[in-house]
N, C-alpha and C positions, 0 to 999 in steps of 0.2 A: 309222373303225374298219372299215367295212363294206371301204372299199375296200384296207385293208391287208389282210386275209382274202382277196380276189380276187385281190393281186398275191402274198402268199404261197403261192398253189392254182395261178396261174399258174407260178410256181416249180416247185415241185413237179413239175407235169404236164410243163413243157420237159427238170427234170433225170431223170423217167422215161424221157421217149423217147430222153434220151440216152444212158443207160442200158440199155434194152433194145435200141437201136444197140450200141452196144458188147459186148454179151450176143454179139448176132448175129457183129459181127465176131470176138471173142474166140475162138467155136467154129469160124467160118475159121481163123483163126490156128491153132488145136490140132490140127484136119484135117490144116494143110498141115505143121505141124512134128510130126505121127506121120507124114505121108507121107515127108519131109525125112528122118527119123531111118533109118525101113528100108531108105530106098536109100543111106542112109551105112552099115549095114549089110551090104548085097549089094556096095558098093565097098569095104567093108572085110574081109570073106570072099574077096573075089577077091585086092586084095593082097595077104593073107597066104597064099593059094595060091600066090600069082606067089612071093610071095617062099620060101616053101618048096620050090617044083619049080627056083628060080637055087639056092636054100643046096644040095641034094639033088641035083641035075643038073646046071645048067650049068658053075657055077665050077669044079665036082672035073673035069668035061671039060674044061674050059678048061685048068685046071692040067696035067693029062697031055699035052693038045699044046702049050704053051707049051716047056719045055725050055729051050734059049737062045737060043731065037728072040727078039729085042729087039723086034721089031713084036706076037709075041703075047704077050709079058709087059704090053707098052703097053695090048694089048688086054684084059687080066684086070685091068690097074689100072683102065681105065676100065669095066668089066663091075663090079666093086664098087663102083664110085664110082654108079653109077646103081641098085644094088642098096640102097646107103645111101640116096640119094635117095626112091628108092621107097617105105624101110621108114621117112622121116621123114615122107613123106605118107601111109602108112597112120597114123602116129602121131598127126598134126595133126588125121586122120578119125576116130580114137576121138576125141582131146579134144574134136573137135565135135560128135560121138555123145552124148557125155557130158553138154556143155552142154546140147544139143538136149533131151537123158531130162530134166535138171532141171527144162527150161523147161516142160516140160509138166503136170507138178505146180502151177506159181505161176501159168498159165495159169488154171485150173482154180477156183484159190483166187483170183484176180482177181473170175473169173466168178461162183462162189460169192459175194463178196460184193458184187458188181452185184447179183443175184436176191437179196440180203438187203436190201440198200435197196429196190430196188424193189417188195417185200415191205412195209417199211415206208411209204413213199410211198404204197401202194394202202391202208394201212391207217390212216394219215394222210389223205387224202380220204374215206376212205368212211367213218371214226368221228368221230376228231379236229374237222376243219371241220366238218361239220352240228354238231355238237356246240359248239365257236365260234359259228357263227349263231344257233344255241337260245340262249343266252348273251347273245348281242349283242341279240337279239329283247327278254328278260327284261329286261338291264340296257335296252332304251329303256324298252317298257313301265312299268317301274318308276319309270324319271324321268320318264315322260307322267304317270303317277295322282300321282308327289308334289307337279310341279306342279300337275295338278287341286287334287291338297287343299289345297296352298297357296293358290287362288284360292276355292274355298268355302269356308276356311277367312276367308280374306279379307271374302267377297260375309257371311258369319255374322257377322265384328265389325262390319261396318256397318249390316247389319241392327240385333245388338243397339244401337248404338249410337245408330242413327235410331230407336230405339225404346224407351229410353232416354229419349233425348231429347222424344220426342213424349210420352213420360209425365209428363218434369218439366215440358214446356209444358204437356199437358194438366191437370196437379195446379195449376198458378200461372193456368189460364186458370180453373178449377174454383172456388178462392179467391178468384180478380176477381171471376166471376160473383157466386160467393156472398156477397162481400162490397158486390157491385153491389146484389145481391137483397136482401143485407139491410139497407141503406142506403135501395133504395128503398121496402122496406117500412117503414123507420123513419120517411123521409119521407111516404109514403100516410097513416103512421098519425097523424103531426102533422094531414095534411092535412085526414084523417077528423075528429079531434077539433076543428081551427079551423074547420071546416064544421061540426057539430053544436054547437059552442057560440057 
């Protein structure tokens, strides 16, 4: 018993360090994805600049020298085609903006309940086991005294029984004698009387 209480405390104490390891990493992790979030932030404030000084400036100048020029129409097609580009990677920066906000929340609530077990775990050693070994101490103790009383319980019926017994010897040795003593006094007394007569 003893030793399953040690291997369960050694438990315990590996899945705290592992725990408070992870505690530690976890708040890396939260650092680096609040740091991650604001510069997908600042990359995403500059594309939508960019893409508001091409919607607001370039294309409308583009337009005006294009005319029928077949090289600068080529050039306005391709001027929005990387304008579309741009404004689907500003887009893909929010969705990862977005993810990133979530992730920080369930970061959070991870680590939240790492310090709940580990909470428990420190309150599990420090009450719980002592409180098992007081236990384990009582239950031996308990079975040391019933075996004692079972053995002077034991060492008493032999007693009485040697004791006992030395009384019915002694009552049947008591009756021999007495029945010796009075046998020999019945012979003395023959012997008295054929001697004085």
């Amino acid at each position: 018993m003893r030793d399953q209480i040690d291997h369960i405390t050694d438990q315990l104490e590996q899945h705290k360090t592992a725990l408070l390891i992870d505690i530690e990493s976890l708040d890396r992790l939260y650092a680096a994805n609040l740091g991650y979030f604001r510069v997908l932030e600042q990359y995403i404030a500059a594309g939508e600049a960019k893409l508001r000084e091409i919607d607001a400036e370039v294309i409308p100048a583009a337009e005006r020298e294009t005319g029928a020029d077949t090289l600068a129409a080529q050039w306005l097609r391709d001027l929005r085609a990387r304008r579309d580009d741009l404004e689907r990677r500003v887009h893909d920066l929010q969705l990862t903006r977005q993810v990133t906000l979530q992730s920080l929340p369930s970061i959070r609530l991870v680590q939240d309940n790492d310090k709940a077990l580990v909470g428990k775990i420190n309150s599990t050693l420090v009450n719980t086991v002592p409180l098992w070994r007081q236990q384990l101490a009582q239950a031996l103790t308990i079975h040391r005294s019933r075996e004692a009383a079972k053995s002077v319980a034991a060492a008493t019926d032999l007693t009485n029984d040697l004791l006992r017994a030395n009384a019915e010897n002694s009552g049947r040795r008591t009756r021999l004698r007495a029945a010796r003593w009075s046998a020999a006094c019945s012979t003395s007394l023959r012997w008295r009387r054929r001697t004085r007569a």
